[in-house]
Residue, then its C-alpha position, 0 to 999 in steps of 0.5 A: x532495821x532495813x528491809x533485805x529482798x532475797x532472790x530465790x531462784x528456782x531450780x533448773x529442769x530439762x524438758x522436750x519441747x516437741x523434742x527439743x531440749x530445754x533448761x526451764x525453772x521447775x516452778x512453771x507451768x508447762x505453758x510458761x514453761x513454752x514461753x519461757x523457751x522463747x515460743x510465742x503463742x499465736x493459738x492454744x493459749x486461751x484464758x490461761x485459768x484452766x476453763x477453756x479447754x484450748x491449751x491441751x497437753x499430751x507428755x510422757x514421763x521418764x521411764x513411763x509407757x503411758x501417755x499422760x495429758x493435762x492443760x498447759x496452762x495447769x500442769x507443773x513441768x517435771x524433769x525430763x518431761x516430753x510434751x507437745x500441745x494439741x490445740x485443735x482437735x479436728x473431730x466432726x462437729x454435727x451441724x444442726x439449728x437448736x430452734x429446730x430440734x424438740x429435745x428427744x433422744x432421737x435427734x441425738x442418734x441420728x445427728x451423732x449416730x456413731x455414738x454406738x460405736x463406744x465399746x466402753x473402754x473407758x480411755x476417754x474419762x482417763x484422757x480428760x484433765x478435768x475428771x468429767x466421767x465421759x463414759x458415764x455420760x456417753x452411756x448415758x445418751x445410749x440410754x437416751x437419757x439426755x438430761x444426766x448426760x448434761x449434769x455429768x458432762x457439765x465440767x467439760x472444757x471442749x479441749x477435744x483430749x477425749x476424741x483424740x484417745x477414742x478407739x470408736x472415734x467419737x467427738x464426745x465433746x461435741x455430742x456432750x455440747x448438744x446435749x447440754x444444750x438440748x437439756x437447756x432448752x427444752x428439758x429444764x423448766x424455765x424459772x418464773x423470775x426469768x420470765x419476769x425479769x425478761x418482761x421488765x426488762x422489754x417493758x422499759x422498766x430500766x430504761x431510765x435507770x440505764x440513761x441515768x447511769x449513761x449520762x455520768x461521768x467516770x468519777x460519778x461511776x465509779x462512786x456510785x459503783x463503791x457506794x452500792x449495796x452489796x450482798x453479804x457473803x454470808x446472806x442467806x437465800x431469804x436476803x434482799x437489798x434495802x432499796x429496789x432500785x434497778x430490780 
C-alpha cells in the first residue's frame, strides 16, 4: 500500500487591496493575503500571533455601511472585501517620567486632560479587535478610579483603532498605557518573594551556578537543559522542585 499526497487547493476570492483587485485563496489571512498579492512588508507586520497590536486593519463588506477592523494577522479574507492597513496611528502620546509621579488620579487629568472630552459613544469599544471595554475603562479614569482602569484595560494590544473612531479625539491607548503603569508601580503591593528573589540575586547567591552554566559546551547545555526537573502540568500551587538549585 503506497501513501498518495492529494493537493486541495483553495478556493479563489476577489478582495481590494487599497483598491485594488486581487484573486487570493479564501484560507488566508488578510496578512497573507497582502503577501500573497506580491506586497512586501516593511512595517505593520509585527509578531504576526495577534499580541502586538501593529497590523491594524480598517475593510468594508460588500453591501455593508459599516466600517469593520480587525488585525491582518487574525482576520480571514472574504469575497469582495475592501481593506487597508493602519499601521500607525499618529495620536498624542503625553511625555512624562514614571519615577516622578505618585499614582494619584490627579496626575492622569492633567497629563491627559482631554480625557473629559469622551462623550460615551461607545465607537471605541466597537473599533477595538480585542473586545477590551474601553469606555468602561475610560469612565473608569473619569472616575479616577486607576486601578480598574488597568484591569479593564489589560488586553490592549496599542493598535491605536480606538483613537482612530474617537469623536473626542482621545488616544485611550495611550492613557490605558500610563494607567497600567501607574497601578504597576505605586497601587499594587509588591510581593514579598520578589523582593527575595531580587536580594538573592544582588547578593551573589547565583553567580556560581551562572558561571557553571557559562563554561559548558552546547552539547553539555543542552543535556542539561533535557535533564531538568520540570514542573508537572497538573501541579498544584503547594508544588516544589526536589532540588533547590538555582532557587
Amino acid at each position: 500500500m503506497t501513501d498518495v499526497k492529494v493537493e486541495i487547493k483553495a478556493k479563489m476570492i476577489p478582495i481590494y487591496i487599497m483598491g485594488k483587485k486581487y484573486e487570493v485563496p479564501e484560507t488566508l489571512t488578510i496578512m497573507k493575503a497582502i503577501e500573497y498579492a506580491g506586497y512586501k512588508y516593511i512595517r505593520g507586520c509585527g509578531c504576526r500571533g495577534g499580541v502586538c497590536g501593529a497590523c491594524s486593519t480598517v475593510y468594508r463588506k460588500p453591501g455593508s455601511y459599516k466600517i469593520m477592523s480587525g488585525l491582518a494577522c487574525q482576520t480571514v479574507v472574504e469575497p469582495e472585501m475592501h481593506l487597508t492597513q493602519i499601521p500607525f496611528y499618529p495620536a498624542l502620546r503625553s511625555s512624562y517620567i514614571l519615577e516622578e509621579l505618585t499614582g494619584k488620579p490627579e496626575e492622569v487629568f492633567e497629563l491627559y486632560p482631554e480625557l473629559f472630552r469622551c462623550v460615551a459613544c461607545n465607537a471605541c469599544t466597537k473599533v477595538c479587535p480585542m473586545d477590551v471595554e474601553v469606555m468602561d475603562y475610560i469612565a473608569a479614569l473619569k472616575r479616577g478610579d486607576i486601578k480598574a482602569a488597568a484591569e479593564i484595560s489589560f488586553d490592549c494590544i496599542q493598535c491605536g483603532l480606538c483613537a482612530s473612531r474617537c469623536m473626542g479625539e482621545l488616544p485611550q491607548y495611550h492613557i490605558a498605557q500610563l494607567a497600567r503603569r501607574l497601578n504597576g508601580r505605586y497601587l499594587t503591593p509588591e510581593a514579598e518573594h520578589l523582593k527575595t528573589m531580587v536580594a538573592n540575586i544582588e547578593s551573589g547567591r547565583y553567580q556560581e551556578s551562572i558561571n557553571g552554566l557559562k563554561a559548558m559546551d552546547i552539547d553539555m547545555l543542552k543535556e542539561t537543559y533535557q535533564s531538568r526537573e520540570m514542573e508537572p502540568a497538573t501541579a498544584g500551587e503547594d508544588w516544589t522542585p526536589k532540588e533547590n538549585i538555582g532557587l
